[in-house]
C-alpha positions as CSV (number, residue, x, y, z in Angstrom):
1,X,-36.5,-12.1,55.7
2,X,-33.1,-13.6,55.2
3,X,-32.0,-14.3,51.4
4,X,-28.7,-16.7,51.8
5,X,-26.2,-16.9,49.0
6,X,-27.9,-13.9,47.4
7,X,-24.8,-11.4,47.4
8,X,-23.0,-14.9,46.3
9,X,-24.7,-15.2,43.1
10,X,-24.4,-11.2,42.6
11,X,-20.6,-11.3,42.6
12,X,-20.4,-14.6,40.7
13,X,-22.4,-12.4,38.0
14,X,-20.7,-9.1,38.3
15,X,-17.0,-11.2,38.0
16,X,-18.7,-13.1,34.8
17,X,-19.3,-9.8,33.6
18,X,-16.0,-7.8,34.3
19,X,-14.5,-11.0,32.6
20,X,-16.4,-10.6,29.6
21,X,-15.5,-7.3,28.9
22,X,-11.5,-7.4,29.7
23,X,-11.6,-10.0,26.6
24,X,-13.4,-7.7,24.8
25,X,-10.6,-5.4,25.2
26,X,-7.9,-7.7,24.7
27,X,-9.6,-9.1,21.6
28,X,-10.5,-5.2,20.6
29,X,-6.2,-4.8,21.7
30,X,-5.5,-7.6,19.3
31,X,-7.2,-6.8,16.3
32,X,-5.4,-3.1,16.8
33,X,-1.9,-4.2,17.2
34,X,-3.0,-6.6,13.5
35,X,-3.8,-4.3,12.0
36,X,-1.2,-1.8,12.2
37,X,1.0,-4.7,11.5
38,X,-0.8,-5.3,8.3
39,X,-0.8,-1.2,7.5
40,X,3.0,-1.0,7.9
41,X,4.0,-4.2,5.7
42,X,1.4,-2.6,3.2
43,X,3.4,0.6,3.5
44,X,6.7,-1.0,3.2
45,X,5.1,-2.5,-0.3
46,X,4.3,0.8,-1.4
47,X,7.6,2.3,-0.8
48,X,9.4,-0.6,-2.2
49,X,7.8,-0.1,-5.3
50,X,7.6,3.6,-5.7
51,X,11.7,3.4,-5.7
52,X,11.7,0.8,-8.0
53,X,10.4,3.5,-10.4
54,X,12.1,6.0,-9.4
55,X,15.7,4.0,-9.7
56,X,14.4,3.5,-13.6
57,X,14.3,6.7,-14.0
58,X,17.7,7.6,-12.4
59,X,19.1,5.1,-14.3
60,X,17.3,6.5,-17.6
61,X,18.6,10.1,-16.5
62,X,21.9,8.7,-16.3
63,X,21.7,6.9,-19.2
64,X,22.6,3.3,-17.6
65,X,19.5,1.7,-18.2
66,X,18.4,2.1,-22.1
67,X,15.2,0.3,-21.6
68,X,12.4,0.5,-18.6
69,X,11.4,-2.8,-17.4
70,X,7.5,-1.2,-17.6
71,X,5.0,-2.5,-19.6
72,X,5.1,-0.3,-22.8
73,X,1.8,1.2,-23.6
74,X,2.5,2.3,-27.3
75,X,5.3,4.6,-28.4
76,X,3.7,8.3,-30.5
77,X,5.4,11.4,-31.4
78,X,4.7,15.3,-30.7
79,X,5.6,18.0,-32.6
80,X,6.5,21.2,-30.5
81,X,8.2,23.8,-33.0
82,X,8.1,22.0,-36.6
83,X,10.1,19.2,-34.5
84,X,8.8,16.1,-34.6
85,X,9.8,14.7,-31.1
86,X,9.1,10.4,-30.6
87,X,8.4,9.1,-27.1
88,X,7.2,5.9,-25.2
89,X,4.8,5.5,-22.8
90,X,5.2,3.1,-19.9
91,X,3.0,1.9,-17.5
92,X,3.8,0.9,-13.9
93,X,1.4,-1.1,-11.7
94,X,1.8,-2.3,-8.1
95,X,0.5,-6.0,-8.0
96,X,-3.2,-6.7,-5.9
97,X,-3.5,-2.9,-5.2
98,X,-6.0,-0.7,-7.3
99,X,-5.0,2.6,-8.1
100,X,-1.4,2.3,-8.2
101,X,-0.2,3.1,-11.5
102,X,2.6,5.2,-12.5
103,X,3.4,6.4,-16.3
104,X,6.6,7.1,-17.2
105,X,6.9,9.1,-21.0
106,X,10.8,7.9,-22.4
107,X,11.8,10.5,-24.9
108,X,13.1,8.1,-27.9
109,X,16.0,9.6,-30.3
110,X,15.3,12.6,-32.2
111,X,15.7,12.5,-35.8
């Protein structure tokens, strides 16, 4: 028995399939290559903003910048050895992120 256009049909199936799967690759590709975009302008964020902190506090060490541009959380005092020592507590938060928040403690002048 002679089947004609049978091994037609099978390789018009098998190249529908093949083709299906290279653009599940190339989408599976794309959706890589987004991502990691998307992870290194989220680290560049992070980074930005971490030395935005830390240039505050260089420039408290050094004494060039008197006030931190932080949100101030309330300003306390500790006594360590009958000293009464006054500080203020700043908060630093990286916009749309959770978990973020850094705390600098600004020693204020001593009396």
């Amino acid at each position: 028995m002679k089947r004609t256009g049978a091994i037609f049909v099978e390789v018009i199936v098998s190249i529908l399939l093949f083709t299906v799967g290279i653009l599940a690759l190339t989408g599976t590709l794309f959706y890589g290559v987004k991502m990691v975009t998307e992870s290194r302008q989220e680290t560049i964020k992070e980074q930005e903003y971490k030395n935005s902190v830390e240039n505050e506090i260089l420039g408290i060490i050094q004494g060039s910048d008197p006030s931190p541009a932080g949100a101030s959380i309330g300003s306390d005092q500790i006594i360590i050895n009958s000293r009464q020592l006054p500080f203020t507590l700043y908060r630093y938060k990286q916009e749309g992120k959770e978990g973020t928040e850094m705390y600098l403690i600004k020693r204020g002048n001593t009396p």
